[in-house]
N, C-alpha and C positions, 0 to 999 in steps of 0.2 A: 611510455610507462603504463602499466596495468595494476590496475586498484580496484577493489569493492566500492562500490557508490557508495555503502553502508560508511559513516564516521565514528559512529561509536556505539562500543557494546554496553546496551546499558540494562541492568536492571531496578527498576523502581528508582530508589533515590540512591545505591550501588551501583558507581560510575570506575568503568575500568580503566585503563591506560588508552587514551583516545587517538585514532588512526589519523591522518595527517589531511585527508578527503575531505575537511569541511575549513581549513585553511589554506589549502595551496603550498604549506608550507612542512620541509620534514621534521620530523621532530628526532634526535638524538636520543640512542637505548640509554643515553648518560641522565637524560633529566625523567628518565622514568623514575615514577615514583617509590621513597622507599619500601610503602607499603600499599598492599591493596586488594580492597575486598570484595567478595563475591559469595553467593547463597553456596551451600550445598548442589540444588538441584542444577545451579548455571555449570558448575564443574563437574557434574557429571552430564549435563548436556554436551558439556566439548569433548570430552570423555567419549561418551557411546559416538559423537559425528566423529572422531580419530577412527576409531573400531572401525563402524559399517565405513567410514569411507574408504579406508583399506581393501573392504570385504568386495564391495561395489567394481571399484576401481579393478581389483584383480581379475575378477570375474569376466571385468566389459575386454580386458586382453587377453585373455586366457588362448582365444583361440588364432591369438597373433604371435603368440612366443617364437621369438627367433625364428620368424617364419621369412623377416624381411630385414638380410642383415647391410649394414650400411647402405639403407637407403629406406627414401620415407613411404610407406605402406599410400599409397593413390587414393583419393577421396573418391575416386569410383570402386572401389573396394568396401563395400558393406560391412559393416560389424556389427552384428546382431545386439538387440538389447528387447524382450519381447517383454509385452507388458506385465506379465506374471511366471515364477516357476523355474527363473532362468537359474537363479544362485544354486536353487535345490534339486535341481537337475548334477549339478556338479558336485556337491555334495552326496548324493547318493549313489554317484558314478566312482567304481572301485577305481577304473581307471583314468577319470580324473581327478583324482582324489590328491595326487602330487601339485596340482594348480594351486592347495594354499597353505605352501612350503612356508611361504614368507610370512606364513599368520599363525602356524603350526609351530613355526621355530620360536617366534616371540612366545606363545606361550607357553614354551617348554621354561624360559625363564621367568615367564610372569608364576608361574607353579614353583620354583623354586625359591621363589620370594615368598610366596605363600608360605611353603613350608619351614623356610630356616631362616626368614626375615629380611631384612636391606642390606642387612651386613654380609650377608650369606659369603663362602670363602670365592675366588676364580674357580678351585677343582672341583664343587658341586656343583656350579651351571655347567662345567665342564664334561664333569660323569656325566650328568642326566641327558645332556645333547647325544652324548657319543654312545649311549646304550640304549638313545630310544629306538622306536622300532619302524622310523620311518626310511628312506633312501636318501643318501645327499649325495652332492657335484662340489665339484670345485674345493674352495677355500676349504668350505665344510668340511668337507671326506678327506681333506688331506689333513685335518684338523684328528678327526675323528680316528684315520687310524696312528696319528703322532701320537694321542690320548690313550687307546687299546695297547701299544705298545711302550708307554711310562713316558712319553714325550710332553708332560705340562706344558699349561698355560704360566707363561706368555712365550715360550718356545715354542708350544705347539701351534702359533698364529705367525711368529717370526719369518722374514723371508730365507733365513737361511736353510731352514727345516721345512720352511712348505711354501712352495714357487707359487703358489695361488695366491700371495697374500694380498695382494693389491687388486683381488676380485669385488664382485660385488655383496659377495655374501655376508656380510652384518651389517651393512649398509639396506638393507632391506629386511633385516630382523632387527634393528632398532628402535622403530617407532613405540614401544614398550616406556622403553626408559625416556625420553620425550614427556608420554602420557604421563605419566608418574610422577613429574618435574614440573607442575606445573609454574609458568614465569620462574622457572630456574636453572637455567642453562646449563652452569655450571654446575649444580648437582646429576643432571645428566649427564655430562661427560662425565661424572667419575663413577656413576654405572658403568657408560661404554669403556671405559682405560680395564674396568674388569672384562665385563665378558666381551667384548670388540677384539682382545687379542689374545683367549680363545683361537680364534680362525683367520687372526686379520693380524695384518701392521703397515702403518705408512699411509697409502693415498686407502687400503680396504678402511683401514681402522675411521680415518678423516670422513670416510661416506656416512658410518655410522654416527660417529660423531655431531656432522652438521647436519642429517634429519631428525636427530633428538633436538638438538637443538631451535628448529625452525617447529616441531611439534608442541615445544616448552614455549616457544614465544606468540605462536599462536591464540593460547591464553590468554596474552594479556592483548593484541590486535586484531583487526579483520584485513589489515592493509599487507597483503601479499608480496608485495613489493619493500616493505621495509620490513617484513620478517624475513626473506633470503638474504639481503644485505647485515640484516644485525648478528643473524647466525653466524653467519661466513667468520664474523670476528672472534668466533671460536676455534681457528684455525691459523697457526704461524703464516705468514703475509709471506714467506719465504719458498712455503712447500707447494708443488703443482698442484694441489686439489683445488689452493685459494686463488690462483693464479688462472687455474682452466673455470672456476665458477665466476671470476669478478670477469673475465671476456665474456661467457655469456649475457651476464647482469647486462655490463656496457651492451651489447650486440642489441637485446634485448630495444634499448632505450634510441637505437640509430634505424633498426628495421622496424617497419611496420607488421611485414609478412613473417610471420615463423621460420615459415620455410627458408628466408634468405638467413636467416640465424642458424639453421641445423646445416645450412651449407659450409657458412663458417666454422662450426664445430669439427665436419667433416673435415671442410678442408687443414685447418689446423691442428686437429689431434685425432684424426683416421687410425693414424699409424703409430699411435702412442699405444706399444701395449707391452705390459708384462706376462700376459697372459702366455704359458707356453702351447696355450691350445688353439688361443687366439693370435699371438703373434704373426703374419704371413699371411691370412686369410680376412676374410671381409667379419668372422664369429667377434664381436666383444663385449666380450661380460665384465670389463675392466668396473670398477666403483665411480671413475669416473667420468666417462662417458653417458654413461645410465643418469647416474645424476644429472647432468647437463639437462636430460630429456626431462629430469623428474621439475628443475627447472622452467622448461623453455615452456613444460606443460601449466605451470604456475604462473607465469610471467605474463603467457598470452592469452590466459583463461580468463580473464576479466572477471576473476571472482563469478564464476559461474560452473556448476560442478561439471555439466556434460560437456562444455568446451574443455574446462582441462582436463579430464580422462581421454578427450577423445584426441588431443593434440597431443600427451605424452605418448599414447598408445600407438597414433601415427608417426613417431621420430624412428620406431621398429628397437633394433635390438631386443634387450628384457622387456616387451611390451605389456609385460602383466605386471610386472614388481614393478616397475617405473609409474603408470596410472596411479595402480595402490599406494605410496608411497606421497604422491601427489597429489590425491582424490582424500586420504589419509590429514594429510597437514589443512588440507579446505576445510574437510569436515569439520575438524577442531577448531577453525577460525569461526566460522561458519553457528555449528554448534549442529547437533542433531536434529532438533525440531525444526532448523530452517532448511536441512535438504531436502531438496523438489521429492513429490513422493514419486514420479516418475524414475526415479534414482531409488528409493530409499524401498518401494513394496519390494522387490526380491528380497532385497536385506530382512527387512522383516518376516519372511514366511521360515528365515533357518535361525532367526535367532536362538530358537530353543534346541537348534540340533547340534549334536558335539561336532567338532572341528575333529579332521581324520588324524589319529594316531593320540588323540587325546581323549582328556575328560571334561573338557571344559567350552561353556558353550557362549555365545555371545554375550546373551543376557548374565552369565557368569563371569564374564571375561569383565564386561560392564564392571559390576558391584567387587572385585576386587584391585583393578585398577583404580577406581575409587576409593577402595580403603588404604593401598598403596601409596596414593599421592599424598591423603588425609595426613598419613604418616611422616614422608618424606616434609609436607609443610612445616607443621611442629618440629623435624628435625633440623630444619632448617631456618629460623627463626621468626617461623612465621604460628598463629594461636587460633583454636578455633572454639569458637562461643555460640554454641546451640547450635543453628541452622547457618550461621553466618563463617567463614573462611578468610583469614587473611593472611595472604602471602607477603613474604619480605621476596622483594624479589630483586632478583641477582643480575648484576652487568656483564655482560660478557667477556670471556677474558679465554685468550689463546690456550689451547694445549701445547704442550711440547713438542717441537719439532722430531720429524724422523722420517725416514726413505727408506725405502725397500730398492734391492738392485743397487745398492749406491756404489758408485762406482764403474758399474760394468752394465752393458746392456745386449739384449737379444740382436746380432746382426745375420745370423742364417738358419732356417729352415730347413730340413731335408728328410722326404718321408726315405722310409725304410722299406714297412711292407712286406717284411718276412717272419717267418715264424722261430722261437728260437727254441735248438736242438741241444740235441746231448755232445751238438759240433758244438757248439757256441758261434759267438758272434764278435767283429772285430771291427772301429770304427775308428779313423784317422781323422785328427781337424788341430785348425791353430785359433789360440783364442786363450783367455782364463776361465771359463767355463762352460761345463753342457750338461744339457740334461736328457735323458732319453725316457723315453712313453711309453708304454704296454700295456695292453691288456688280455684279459681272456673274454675272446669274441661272441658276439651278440648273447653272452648271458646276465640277466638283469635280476637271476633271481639266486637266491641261494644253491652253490654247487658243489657240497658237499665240506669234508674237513682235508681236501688236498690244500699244501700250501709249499707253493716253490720255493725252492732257495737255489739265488741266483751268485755267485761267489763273481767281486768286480775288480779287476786289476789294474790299474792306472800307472801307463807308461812302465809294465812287467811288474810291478807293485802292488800286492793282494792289498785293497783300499777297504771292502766293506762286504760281508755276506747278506743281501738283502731276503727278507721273508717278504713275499708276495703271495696272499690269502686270493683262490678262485672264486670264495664269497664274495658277490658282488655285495652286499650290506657294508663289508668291513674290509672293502678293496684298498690298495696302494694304488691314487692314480698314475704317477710317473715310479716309474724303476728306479731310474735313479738319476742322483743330478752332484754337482760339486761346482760351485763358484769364489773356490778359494784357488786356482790351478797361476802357477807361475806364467807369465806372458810366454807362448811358442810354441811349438809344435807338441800333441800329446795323442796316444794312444790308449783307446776305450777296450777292455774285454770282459767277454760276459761268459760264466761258463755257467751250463744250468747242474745244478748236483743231484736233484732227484727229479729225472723226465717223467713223467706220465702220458702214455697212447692217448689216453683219454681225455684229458688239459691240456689244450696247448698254448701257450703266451704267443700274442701275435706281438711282435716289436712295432710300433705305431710310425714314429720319426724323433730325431733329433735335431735340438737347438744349441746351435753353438753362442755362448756369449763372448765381447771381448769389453777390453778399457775404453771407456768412453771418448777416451782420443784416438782409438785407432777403430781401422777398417780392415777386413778381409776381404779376397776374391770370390766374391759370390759365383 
């Protein structure tokens, strides 16, 4: 088990919720207390350690991303960390400027909380995501063009409208609402149930969910170990997010070595993927797998900031969201003024530079999550008197159960590889669902106002005319998919209605699904 030597956060004669490291003994989220208070300055100390550790942590992966997929990046592998210039180096790199997605996205919401308050509706954080002007993947983009095309939140997050849903992407733009919540978990998730299904549902929506939560509890401990566990109880005890976090927890508490715990991860849920880009391949961006690492980087860090950045970083997959995320939640235990300045001088030399595709800049990001939280305390029954803060703070209690895929799962693979004409294109499989992939090849940048329409026939049955945009900003990533199909043999057609020489849609591959009792001939 791994713990902070630290037992408790104290200020002056402002005693917090006390970590369990000076009794040997755990203490229950149930006997925390109902009330409890802290300065101003302490809460924005945990506050800015959430921020920069984020900042920190992404940076130290940055140049690991998915560079090293199912399997652990080798301790003879160097990962730079130079004693000065390294953050602002990245920052003033146009082309790495997409490394602080997962810090850019937050506060594309922490700006709409600005502007239209806590209440704000789901379809403003929804607009503001899907018109700003940076590039997304995954959940995101299949979010974003649900959104462009009148597909709302929370359909537009749904797995039936968008195969990504159980990615990782709001599970690493959460930490916002976390920060915001201070010791209140539960006010947090009812940020995430808004913008979390946006992009997400099921195990995506649960990643977000339980690192708000582990950011919120933070607050009131330094003991790492009983902030993953308390969190976690914001998640039905039913659904594989809580199921694949409590194996780690335990793995965690049997191995001494990390590594033999990411073996187990491995070996137990390698192949768990909904991903239809990860499915078949070693690529996963699942929500929770990533977790796991953001985990295992917490668990085996000993409260020590560069051991856990550098162990989440080494589990590979997302190695830069996963650190942040992890390095994120320390910080805030932690507090800002206690991280090593060997960690923290990068962080400090951009604090005053805007974050790419934004206006808003660390030291800003600072003083408004602060007035954010300020807010959410009061609204939550807690009072604040001059310089002094006190939270009512909340027990943690389950969200509502839900699964993506329920029912049916990914059982075959199969690339394509061809490009599709004014032939069209004709695909045979048995199963109740597929989805098939496409894009238009190596372009990443805007490619004018062509935009295909692909007309889909299911089993000689005109099913749906899909619009697929060559813009990559405002791309469709799958063509098209249906997991509603009668169990047995079906027939896929694609006819393109307006070719263009110029565009070509290259067909990627197809996923056939079937009912989770049965199997096909691969």
């Amino acid at each position: 088990m791994k713990i902070l030597k630290s037992a408790f956060i104290v200020l002056t004669v402002l005693v917090l919720w006390p970590s369990t490291g000076c009794t040997g003994k755990k203490k229950d989220v149930s006997q925390l207390p109902s009330k409890v208070t802290m300065t101003k300055d302490l809460l924005m100390d945990k506050i800015k350690g959430g921020w920069a550790g984020q900042t920190l942590g992404v940076t130290y992966g940055g140049p690991t991303e998915f560079r090293y997929r199912s399997r652990i990046i080798p301790d003879s592998i160097e990962i730079p960390w130079p004693v000065s210039g390294y953050c602002k180096s990245w920052f003033e790199s146009k082309q790495k400027a997409g490394l602080y997605d997962d810090i850019y996205m937050d506060l594309t919401f922490v700006d709409v909380i600005e502007k239209y308050g806590i209440d704000a509706p789901a379809d403003s954080f929804a607009l503001a995501f899907a018109r700003a002007p940076y590039p997304l993947w995954h959940a995101n983009q299949a979010a974003r063009y649900n959104i462009l095309n009148g597909i709302m939140p929370p359909k537009s997050g749904y797995w039936k409208f968008n195969p990504h849903a159980d990615d990782i992407d709001f599970q690493i733009e959460s930490d916002f609402a976390g920060l915001m919540s201070p010791g209140m978990p539960v006010a947090a998730s009812e940020v995430t149930d808004r913008i979390g299904h946006i992009m997400n549902y099921g195990d995506g929506w649960y990643g977000g969910v339980y690192v708000a939560a582990m950011y919120s509890l933070a607050f009131l401990t330094d003991d790492i170990d009983l902030i993953v566990r308390e969190a976690l109880k914001m998640l039905p005890q039913e659904s594989n997010f809580h199921k694949f976090m409590s194996d780690v927890i335990n793995w965690s508490k049997v191995y001494t070595d990390w590594k033999r715990t990411w073996e187990e991860i491995e070996k137990k849920y390698g192949d768990d993927k909904t991903c239809p880009q990860g499915y078949g391949d070693p690529f996963n961006i699942e929500a929770t797998m990533n977790c796991a690492y953001i985990l295992v980087g917490l668990l085996y860090g000993d409260g020590d900031m560069g051991r856990t950045v550098d162990i989440s970083t080494r589990c590979g997959a997302d190695s830069d969201c996963n650190p942040s995320n992890a390095a994120g939640i320390l910080g805030t235990a932690m507090g800002y003024s206690k991280i090593p300045d060997y960690w923290l001088n990068n962080v400090k030399e951009v604090e005053d530079i805007t974050f790419p595709y934004t206006s808003l800049s660390l030291n800003h990001t600072y003083e408004l999550s602060l007035k954010h939280a300020l807010e959410a305390v009061q609204r939550n029954g807690g009072k604040i008197r001059g310089e002094k803060v006190t939270i009512s703070c909340q027990v943690p209690e389950p969200v509502r159960y839900e699964k993506s895929f329920e029912g049916i799962t990914p059982v075959k693979k199969e690339k394509i590889d061809l490009p599709l004409t004014e032939k069209g294109f004709e695909y045979s499989f048995e199963g109740t669902g597929v989805l098939i992939s496409a894009e238009f090849p190596g372009k990443r940048q805007s490619t004018g106002e062509y935009i295909a329409y692909v007309e889909v026939f299911v089993d000689g049955k005109p099913a749906e005319v899909v619009k697929f945009p060559a813009d990559f900003m405002v791309r469709k990533l799958d063509l098209y998919w249906n997991f509603d199909l009668p169990s047995g043999d079906h027939l896929i057609e694609l006819k393109l209605q307006n070719p263009d020489k110029e565009q070509v849609i290259d067909l990627n591959y197809v996923v056939i699904y079937n009912n989770l009792d049965k199997d096909i001939a691969q």
